[in-house]
NUFI-450923 format. One record per residue (C-alpha): x, y, z; residue in three letters. Coordinates in Angstrom, 2 decimals. Example, Ala and Ser with C-alpha at 12.3 -4.5 7.8 and 13.67 -1.06 7.14 Angstrom:
<sites>
+---------+---------+---------+-----+
|       X |       Y |       Z |   r |
+---------+---------+---------+-----+
|   12.30 |   -4.50 |    7.80 | ALA |
|   13.67 |   -1.06 |    7.14 | SER |
+---------+---------+---------+-----+
</sites>
This chain:
<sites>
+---------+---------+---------+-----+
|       X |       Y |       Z |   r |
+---------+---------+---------+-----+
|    0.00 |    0.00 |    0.00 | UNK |
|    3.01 |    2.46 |    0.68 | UNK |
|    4.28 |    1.85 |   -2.00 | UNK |
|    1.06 |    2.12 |   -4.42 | UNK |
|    0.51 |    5.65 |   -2.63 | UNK |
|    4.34 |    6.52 |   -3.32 | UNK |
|    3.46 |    5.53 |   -7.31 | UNK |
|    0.17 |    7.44 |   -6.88 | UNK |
|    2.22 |   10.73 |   -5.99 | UNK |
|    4.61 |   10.55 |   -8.77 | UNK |
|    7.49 |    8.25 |   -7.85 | UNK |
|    8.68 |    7.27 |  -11.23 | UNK |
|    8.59 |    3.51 |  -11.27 | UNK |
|   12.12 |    3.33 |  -12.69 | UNK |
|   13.35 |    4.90 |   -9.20 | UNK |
|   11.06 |    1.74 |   -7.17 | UNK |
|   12.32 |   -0.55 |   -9.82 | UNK |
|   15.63 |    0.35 |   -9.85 | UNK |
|   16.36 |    0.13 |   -6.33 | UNK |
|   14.39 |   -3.06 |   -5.80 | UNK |
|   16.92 |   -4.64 |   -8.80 | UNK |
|   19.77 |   -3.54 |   -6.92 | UNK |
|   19.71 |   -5.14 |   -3.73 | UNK |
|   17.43 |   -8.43 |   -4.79 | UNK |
|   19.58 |  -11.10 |   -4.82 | UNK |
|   16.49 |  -12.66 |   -7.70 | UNK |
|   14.52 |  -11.32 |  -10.29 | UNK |
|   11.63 |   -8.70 |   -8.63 | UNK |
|    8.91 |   -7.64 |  -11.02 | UNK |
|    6.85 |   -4.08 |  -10.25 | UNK |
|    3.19 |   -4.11 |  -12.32 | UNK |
|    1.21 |   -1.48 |  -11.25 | UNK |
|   -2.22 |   -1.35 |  -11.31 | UNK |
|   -5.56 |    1.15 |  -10.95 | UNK |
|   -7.89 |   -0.59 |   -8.72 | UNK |
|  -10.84 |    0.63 |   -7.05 | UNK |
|  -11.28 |    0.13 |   -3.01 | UNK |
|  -15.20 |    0.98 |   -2.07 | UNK |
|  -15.52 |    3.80 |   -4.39 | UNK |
|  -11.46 |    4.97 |   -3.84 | UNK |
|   -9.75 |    4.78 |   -7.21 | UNK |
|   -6.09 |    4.04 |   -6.38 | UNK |
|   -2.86 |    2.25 |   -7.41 | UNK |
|   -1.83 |   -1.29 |   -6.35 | UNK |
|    2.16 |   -2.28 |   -7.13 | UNK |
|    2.07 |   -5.80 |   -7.73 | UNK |
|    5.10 |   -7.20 |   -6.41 | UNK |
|    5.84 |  -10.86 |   -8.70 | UNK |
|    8.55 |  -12.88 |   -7.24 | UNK |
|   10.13 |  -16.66 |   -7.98 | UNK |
|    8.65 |  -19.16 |   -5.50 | UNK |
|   11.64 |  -19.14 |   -2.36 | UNK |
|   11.61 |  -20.39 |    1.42 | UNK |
|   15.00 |  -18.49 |    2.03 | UNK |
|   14.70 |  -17.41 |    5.57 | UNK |
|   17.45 |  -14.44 |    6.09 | UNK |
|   18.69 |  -13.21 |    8.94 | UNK |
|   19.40 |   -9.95 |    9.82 | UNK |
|   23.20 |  -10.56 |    8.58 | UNK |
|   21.94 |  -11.32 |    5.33 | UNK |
|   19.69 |   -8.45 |    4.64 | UNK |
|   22.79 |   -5.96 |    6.18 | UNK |
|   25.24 |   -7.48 |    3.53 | UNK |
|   22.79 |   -7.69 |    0.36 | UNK |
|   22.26 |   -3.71 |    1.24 | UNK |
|   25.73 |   -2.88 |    1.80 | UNK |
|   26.58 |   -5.06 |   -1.55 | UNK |
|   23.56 |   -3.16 |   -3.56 | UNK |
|   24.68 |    0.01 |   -5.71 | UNK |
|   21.77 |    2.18 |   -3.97 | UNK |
|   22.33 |    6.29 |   -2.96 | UNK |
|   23.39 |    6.26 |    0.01 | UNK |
|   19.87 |    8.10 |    1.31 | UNK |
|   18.14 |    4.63 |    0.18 | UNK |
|   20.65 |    2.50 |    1.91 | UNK |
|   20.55 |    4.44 |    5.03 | UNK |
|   16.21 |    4.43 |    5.13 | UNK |
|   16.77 |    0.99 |    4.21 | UNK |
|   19.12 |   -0.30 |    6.82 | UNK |
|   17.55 |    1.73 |    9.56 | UNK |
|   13.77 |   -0.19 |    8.66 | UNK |
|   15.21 |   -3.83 |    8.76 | UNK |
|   17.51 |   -2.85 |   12.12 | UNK |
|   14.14 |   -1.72 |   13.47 | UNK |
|   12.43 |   -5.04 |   12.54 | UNK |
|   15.45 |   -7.25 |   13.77 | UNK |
|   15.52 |   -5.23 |   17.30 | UNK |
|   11.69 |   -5.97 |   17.72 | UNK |
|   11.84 |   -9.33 |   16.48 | UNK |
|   14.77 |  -10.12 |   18.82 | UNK |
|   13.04 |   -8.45 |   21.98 | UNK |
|    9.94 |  -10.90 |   20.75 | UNK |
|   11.53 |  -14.09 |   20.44 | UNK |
|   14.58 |  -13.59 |   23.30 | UNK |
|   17.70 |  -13.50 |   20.87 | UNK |
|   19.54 |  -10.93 |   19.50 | UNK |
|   19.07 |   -9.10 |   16.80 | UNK |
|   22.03 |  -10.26 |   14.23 | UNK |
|   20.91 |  -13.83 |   14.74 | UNK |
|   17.03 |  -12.91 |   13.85 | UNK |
|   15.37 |  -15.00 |   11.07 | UNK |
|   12.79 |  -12.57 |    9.12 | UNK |
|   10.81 |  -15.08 |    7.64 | UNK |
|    8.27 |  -13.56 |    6.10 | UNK |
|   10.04 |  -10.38 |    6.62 | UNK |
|   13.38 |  -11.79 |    4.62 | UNK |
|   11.70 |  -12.58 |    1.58 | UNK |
|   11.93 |  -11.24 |   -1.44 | UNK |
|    8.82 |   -9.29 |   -1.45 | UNK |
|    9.20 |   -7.90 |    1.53 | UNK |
|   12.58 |   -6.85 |    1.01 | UNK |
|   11.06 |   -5.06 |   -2.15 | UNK |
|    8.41 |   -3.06 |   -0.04 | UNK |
|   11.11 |   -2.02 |    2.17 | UNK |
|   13.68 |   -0.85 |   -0.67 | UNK |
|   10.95 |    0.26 |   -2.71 | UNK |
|    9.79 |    2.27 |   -0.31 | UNK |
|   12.87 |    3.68 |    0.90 | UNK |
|   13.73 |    4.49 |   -2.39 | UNK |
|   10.38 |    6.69 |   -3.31 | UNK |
|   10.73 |    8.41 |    0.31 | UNK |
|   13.88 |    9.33 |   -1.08 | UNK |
|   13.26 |   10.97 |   -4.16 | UNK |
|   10.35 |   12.93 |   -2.87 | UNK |
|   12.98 |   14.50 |   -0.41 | UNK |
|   10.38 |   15.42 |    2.36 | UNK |
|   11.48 |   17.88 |    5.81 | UNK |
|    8.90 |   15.72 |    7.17 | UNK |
|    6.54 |   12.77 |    7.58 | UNK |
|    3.53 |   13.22 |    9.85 | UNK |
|    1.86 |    9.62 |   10.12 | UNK |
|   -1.82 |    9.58 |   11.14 | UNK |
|   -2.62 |    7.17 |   14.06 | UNK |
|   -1.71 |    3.47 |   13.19 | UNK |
|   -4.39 |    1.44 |   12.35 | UNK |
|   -3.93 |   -2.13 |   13.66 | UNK |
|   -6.93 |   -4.26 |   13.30 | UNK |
|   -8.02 |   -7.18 |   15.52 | UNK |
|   -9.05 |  -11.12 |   15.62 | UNK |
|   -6.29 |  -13.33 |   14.85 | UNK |
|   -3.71 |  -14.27 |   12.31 | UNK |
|   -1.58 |  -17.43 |   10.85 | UNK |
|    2.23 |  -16.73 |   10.02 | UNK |
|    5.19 |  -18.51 |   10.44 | UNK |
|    5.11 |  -19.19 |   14.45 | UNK |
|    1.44 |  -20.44 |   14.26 | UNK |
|   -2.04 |  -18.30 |   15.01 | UNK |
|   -1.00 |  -14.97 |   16.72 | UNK |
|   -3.30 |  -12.07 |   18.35 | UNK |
|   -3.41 |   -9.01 |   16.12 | UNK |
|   -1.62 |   -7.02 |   16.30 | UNK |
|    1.14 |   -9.68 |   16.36 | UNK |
|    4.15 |   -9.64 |   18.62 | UNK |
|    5.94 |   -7.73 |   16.14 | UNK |
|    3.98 |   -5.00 |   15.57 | UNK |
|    3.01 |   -4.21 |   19.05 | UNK |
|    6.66 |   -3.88 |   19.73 | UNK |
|    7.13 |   -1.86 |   17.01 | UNK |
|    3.96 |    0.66 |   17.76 | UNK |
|    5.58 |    0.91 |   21.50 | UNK |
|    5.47 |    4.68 |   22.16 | UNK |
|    2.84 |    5.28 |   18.31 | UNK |
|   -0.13 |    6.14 |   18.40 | UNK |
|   -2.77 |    3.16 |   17.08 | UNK |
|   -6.14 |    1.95 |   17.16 | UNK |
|   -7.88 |   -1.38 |   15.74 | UNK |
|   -9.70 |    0.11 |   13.23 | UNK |
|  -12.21 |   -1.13 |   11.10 | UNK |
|  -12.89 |   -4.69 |   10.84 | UNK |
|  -11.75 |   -7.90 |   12.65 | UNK |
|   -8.58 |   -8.38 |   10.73 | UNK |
|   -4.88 |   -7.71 |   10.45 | UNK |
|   -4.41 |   -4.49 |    9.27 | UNK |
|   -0.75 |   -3.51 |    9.76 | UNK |
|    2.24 |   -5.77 |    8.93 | UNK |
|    5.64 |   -5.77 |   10.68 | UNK |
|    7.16 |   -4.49 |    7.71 | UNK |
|    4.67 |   -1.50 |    7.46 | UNK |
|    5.17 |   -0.62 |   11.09 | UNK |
|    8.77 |   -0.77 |   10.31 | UNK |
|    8.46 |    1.47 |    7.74 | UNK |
|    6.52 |    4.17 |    9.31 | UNK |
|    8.13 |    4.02 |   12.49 | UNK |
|   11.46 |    4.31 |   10.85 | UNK |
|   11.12 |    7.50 |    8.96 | UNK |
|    8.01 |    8.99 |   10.77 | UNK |
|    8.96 |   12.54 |   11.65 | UNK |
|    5.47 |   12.82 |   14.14 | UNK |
|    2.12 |   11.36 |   14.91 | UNK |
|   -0.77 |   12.72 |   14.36 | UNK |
|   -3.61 |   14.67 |   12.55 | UNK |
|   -2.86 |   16.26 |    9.18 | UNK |
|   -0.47 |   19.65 |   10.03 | UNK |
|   -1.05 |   22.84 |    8.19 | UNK |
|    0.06 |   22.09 |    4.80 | UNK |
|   -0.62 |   23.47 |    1.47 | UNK |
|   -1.50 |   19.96 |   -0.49 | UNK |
|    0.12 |   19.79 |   -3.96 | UNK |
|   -0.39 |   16.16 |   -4.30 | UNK |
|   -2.61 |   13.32 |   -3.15 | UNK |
|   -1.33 |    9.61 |   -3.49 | UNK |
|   -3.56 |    6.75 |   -2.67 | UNK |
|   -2.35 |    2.94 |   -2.56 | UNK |
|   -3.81 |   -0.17 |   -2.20 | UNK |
|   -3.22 |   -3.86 |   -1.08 | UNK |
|   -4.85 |   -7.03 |   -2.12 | UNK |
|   -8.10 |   -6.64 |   -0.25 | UNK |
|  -11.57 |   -4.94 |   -0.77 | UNK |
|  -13.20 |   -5.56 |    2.33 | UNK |
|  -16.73 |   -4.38 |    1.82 | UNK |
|  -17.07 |   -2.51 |    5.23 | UNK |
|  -14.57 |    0.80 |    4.27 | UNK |
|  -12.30 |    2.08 |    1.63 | UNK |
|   -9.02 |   -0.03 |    2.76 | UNK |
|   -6.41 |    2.46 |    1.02 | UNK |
|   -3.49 |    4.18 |    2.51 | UNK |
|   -3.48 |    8.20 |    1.28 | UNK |
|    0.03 |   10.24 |    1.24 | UNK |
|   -0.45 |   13.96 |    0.95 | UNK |
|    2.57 |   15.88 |   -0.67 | UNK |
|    3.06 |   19.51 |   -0.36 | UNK |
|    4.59 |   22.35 |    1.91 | UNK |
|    3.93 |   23.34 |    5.27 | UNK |
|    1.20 |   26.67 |    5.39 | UNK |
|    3.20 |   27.93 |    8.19 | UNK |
|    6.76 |   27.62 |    6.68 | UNK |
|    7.89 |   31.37 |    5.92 | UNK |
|   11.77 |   32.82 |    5.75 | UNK |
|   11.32 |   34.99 |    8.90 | UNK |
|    9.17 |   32.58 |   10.92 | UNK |
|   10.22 |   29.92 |   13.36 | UNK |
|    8.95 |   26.91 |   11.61 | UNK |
|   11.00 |   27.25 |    8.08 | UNK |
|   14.75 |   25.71 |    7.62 | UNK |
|   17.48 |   26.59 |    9.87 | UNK |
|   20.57 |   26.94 |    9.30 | UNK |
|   22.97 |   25.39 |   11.91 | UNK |
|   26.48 |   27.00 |   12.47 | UNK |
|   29.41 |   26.19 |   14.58 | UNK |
|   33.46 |   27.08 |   14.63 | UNK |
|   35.26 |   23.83 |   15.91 | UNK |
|   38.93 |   24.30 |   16.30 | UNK |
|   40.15 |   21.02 |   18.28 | UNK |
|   38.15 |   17.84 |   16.81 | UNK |
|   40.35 |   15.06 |   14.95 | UNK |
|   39.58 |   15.71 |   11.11 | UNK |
|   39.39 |   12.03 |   11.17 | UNK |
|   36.14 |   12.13 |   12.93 | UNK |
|   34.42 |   14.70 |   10.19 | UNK |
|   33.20 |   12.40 |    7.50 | UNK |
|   31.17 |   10.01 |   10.67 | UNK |
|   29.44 |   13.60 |   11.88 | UNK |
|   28.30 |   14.50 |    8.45 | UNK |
|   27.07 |   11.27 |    7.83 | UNK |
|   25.34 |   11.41 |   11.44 | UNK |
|   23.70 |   14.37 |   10.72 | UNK |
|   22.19 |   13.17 |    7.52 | UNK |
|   20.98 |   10.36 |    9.14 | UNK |
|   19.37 |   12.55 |   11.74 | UNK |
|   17.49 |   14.18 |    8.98 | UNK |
|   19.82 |   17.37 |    8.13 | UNK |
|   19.05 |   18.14 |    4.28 | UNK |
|   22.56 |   18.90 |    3.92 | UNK |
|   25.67 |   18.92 |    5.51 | UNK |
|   29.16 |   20.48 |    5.25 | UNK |
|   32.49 |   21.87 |    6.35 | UNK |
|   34.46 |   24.90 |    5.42 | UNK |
|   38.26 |   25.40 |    6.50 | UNK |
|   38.70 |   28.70 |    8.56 | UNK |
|   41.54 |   30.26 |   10.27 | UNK |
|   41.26 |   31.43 |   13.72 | UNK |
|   42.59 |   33.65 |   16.36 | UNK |
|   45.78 |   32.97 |   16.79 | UNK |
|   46.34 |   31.39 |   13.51 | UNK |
|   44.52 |   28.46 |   14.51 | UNK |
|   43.17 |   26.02 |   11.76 | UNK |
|   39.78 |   25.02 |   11.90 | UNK |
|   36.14 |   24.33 |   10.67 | UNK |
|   32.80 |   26.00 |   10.34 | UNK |
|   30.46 |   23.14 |   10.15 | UNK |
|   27.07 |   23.66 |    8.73 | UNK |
|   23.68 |   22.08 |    8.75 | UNK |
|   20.30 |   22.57 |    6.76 | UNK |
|   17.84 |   21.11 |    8.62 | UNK |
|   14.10 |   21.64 |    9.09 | UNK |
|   12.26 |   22.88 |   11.93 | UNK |
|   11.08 |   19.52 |   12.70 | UNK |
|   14.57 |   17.61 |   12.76 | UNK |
|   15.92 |   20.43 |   14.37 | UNK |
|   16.38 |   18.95 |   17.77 | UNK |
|   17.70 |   15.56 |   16.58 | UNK |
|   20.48 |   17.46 |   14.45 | UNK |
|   21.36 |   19.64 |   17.56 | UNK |
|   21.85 |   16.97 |   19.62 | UNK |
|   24.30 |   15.01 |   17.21 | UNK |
|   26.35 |   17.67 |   16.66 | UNK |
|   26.51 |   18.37 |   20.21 | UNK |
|   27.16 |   14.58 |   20.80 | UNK |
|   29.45 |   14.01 |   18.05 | UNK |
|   31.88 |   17.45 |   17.90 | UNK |
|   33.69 |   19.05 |   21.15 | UNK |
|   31.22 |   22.48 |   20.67 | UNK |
|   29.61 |   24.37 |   22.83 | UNK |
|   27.07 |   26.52 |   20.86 | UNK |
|   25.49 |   26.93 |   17.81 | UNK |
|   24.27 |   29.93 |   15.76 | UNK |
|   21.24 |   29.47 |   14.62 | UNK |
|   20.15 |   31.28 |   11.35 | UNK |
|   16.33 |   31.20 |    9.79 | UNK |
|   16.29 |   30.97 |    6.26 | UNK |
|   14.39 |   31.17 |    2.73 | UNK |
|   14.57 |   28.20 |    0.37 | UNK |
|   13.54 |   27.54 |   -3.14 | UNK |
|   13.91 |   23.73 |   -4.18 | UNK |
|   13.09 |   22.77 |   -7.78 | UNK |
|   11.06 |   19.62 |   -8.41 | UNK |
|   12.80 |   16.15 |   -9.43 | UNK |
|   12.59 |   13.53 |  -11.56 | UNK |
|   14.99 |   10.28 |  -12.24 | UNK |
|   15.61 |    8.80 |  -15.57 | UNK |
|   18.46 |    6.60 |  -17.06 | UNK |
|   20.94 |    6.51 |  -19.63 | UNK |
|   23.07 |    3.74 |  -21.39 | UNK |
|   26.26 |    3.82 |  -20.75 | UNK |
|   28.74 |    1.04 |  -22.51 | UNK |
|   25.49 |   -1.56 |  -21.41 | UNK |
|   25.36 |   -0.10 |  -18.04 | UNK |
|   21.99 |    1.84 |  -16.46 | UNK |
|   22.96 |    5.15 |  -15.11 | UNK |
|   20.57 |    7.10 |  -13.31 | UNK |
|   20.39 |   10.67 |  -13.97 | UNK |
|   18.58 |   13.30 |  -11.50 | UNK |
|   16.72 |   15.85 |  -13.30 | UNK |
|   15.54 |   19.55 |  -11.81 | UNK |
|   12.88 |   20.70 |  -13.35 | UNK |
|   11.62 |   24.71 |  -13.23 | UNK |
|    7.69 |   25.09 |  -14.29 | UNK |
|    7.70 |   21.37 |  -15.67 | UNK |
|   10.59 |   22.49 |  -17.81 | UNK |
|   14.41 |   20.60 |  -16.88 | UNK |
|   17.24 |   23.00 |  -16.35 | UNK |
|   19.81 |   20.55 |  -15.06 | UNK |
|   20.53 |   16.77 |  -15.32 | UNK |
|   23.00 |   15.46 |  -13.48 | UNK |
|   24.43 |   11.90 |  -13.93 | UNK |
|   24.31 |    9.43 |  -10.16 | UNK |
|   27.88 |    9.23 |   -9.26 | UNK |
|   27.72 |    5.86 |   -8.24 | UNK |
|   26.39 |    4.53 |  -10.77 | UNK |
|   29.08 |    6.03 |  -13.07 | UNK |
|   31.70 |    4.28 |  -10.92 | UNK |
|   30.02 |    1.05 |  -11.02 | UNK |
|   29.92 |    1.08 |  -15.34 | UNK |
|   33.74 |    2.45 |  -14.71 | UNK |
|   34.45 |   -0.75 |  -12.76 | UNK |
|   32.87 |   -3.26 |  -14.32 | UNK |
|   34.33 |   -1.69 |  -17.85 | UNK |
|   37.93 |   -0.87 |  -16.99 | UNK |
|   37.42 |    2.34 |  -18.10 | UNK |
|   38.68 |    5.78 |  -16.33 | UNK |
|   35.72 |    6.97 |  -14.07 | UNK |
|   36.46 |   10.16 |  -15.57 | UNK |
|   35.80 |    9.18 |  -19.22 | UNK |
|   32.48 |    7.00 |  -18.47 | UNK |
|   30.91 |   10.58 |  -16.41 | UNK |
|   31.94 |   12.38 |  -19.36 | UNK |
|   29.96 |    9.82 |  -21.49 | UNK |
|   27.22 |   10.22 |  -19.06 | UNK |
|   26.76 |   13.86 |  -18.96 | UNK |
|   26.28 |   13.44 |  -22.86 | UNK |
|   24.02 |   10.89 |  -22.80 | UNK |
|   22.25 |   13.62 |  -20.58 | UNK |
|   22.53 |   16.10 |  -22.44 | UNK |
|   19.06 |   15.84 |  -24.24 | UNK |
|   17.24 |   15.22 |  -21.10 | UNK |
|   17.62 |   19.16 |  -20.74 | UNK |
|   16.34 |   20.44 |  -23.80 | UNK |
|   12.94 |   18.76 |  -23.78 | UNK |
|    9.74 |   19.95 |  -21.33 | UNK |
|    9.43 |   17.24 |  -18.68 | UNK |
|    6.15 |   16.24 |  -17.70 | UNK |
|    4.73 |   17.89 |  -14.56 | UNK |
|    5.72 |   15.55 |  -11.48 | UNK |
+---------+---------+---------+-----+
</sites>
């Protein structure tokens, strides 16, 4: 369903597919379809998979993502979901978490959801993901340790701390992957913020239960209250740090990136005295604000911050792909009024057809960038 409401908004399916192919150790086929749930026209992503009874633990999935040639936002959503599901399966069952067996949760079409949906959470680039309370349903299920109480183990472990209900209907109504998934890169509960709508996604599952509309909506757009002088726009997070081991600086970027800073960097300075040093810099939204404070404060030796409100423009995006020497490239486009000003080649990818070609990484970006090249002079279809 997330990921039929991720289609619904305009995720290209090349982006879901293409991430999916990446880490699936077997062949993963996407079909989407428009279905209609009790008067709810919405999109269902059939997810068609090879018969398996692999059962992968938590090792596994760790080293078929770190293996995969995703962006490193994908891997990162990614990777944080399934640690989420081993640490609640492991509190569950009494082991730890490396040693967990997914089960149902290791198979192929689950690890599709999860990638898939990483990947489209990705490329929509949200500040921030207000989830509605979790509907959970009731009754009793049958999975892979016999009939359970809904919600199962899982998910009540997961929903520790969430707001949830049983909703309509004496069924199961969230899966352990879902909760992973919404507990993992959930921002905040609750009703719908102020927001100035721009899109409406709706997904669907496999059932049409005749007592409610079983879809999952995603509404895409900008926060009403978001304004350059107000409180509740992007900050800017400053500090001067004069006496941390550059070794450390490429772990607190990445840290603060994980903690949901749009963007992170350094820039040398020289300081009284003629000391070296940094100015390290965060964009972050209001509402990741606090989690980005507290990981620079907990990974640098600072003592302050400056804090600075800003304006910010973003174009829209779009992915497409390229042929390189046989190899897929994905190229990120920014588009201005539906028309694309800029495409810009996925670095990894262009080191990946380097490597696997023999070629100078140098010479197969240049290739890419011309391959590109016509993405720009075309009007791109409004996301």
């Amino acid at each position: 369903m997330l990921l039929g409401a991720l289609v619904s908004a305009g995720v290209p399916l090349e982006v879901v597919a293409g991430a999916v192919d990446a880490v699936a150790p077997e062949h993963v086929a996407l079909t989407p379809e428009t279905v209609s749930r009790n008067g709810f026209a919405a999109t269902r992503l059939h997810v068609d998979v090879a018969d398996s009874s692999t059962h992968r633990t938590w090792r596994d999935v760790a080293a078929l993502l770190a293996a995969a040639g995703l962006p490193d936002a994908v891997r990162l959503r990614a990777h944080a979901t399934f640690e989420r599901l081993a640490v609640a399966e492991a509190a569950v069952h009494g082991t730890s978490p490396e040693d967990v067996h997914f089960h149902e949760v290791g198979a192929l079409d689950a690890i599709a959801d999860v990638v898939g949906v990483c990947a489209g959470l990705a490329h929509l680039g949200l500040d921030a993901l207000v989830v509605s309370p979790v509907a959970v349903g009731s009754g009793r299920v049958h999975g892979a340790h016999g009939e359970m109480p809904v919600p199962p183990p899982a998910v009540a472990e997961l929903l520790r701390g969430v707001p949830s209900h049983a909703g309509p209907g004496e069924r199961e109504l969230c899966t352990p992957t879902g909760a992973a998934l919404l507990t993992a890169h959930a921002t905040s509960y609750g009703v719908q913020p102020a927001m100035t709508v721009r899109v409406v996604g709706v997904g669907a599952g496999g059932r049409d239960p005749a007592t409610h509309a079983n879809v999952l909506r995603l509404f895409v757009g900008e926060a009403a209250s978001e304004t350059p002088n107000g409180t509740d726009g992007p900050l800017l997070l400053e500090t001067n740090v004069d006496d941390l081991d550059p070794r450390l600086w490429p772990n607190v970027l990445a840290a603060l990136l994980t903690a949901g800073a749009s963007d992170a960097w350094l820039v040398p300075i020289l300081m009284k005295k003629g000391r070296p040093a940094h100015t390290l810099h965060a964009l972050v939204s209001a509402v990741h604000a606090d989690a980005v404070r507290t990981e620079i404060f907990r990974q640098t030796s600072t003592i302050g911050l400056r804090e600075i409100a800003i304006g910010k423009t973003a174009l829209d995006r779009d992915m497409r792909t390229v042929q390189v020497d046989g190899h897929e490239v994905h190229v990120k486009l920014a588009l201005h009024n539906g028309v694309v000003v800029n495409a810009q080649p996925e670095y990894d990818d262009v080191v990946r057809a380097a490597t696997s070609t023999g070629r100078p990484v140098k010479e197969v970006l240049a290739d890419a960038v011309a391959a590109s090249r016509p993405l720009v002079t075309r009007t791109a279809p409004d996301l």
